[in-house]
N, C-alpha and C positions, 0 to 999 in steps of 0.2 A: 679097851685100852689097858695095859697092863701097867704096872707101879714106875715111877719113872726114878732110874740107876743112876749112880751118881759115875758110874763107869762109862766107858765109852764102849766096851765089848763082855758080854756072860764070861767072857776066860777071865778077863782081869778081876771083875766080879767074884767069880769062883774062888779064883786064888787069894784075895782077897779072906773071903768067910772061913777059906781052910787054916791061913797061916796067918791072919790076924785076928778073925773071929770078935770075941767079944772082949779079952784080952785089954785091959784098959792101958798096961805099960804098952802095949807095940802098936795100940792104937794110938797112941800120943807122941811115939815115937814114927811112927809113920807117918800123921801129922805136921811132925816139925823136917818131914825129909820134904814134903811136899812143897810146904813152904824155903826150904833152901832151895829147892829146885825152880820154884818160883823167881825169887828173886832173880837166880841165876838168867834163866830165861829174857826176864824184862832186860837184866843191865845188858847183854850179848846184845836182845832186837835194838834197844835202841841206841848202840852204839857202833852197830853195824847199819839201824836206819841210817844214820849222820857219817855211814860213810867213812869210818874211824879205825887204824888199827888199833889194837889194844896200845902198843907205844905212842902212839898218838897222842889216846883220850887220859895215857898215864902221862902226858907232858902237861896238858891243860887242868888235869886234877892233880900236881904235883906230886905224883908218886912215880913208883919202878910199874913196868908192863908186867912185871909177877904178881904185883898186888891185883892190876886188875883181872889178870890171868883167873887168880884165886877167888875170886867175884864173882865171876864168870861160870864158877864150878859149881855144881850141884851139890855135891859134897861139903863145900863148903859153910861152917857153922860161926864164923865168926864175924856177918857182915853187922857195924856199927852205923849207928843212923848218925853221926860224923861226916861218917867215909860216905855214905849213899847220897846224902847231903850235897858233898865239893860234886862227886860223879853228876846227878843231878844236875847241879848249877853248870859245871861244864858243857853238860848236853841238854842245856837253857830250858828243862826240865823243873818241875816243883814234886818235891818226894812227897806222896799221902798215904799217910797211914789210917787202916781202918778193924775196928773191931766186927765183926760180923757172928751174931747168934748163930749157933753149933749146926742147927735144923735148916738155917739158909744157907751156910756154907756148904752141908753137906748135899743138899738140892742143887746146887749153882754149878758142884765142882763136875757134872755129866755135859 
């Protein structure tokens, strides 16, 4: 049995060692895209788990459907453990944050 990837395919892998390599700025920065994109991901499922437009679950967490729009997006760099918090609470939800050693995240993330 061969080494187990933290990729899901050899291309992404590939591309990966070409154009981040060992690189410690674009590996951290690649890092923190992963995790925006993370978040993004969670607030979208479970606010379409519950069935919710985005104007919806912006009424119940007192804000505009932009903000959650913006939430929602991958791209996105400014989400506040505030804001994730009300989102959260509205979607009867408890936010948990976790630190996770560099050698398990990077095993976990295949």
């Amino acid at each position: 049995m061969g080494r187990k990837s933290r990729f899901a395919s050899i291309a992404l892998e590939l591309a990966y060692e070409r154009y981040i390599g060992k690189d410690q700025e674009k590996v951290d920065a690649f890092e923190a895209e992963l995790v925006n994109a993370d978040v993004a991901r969670k607030l979208y499922d479970l606010r379409s788990g519950a069935k919710l437009t985005q104007g919806e679950l912006a009424k119940l967490v007192g804000t505009s459907a932009s903000v959650i729009s913006r939430l929602e997006n991958a791209d996105y760099e400014g989400h506040s453990l505030a804001m994730l918090r009300r989102v959260a609470k509205a979607l009867n939800s408890r936010l948990e944050i976790r630190f996770v050693p560099i050698e398990e995240a990077a095993s976990s993330a295949s």
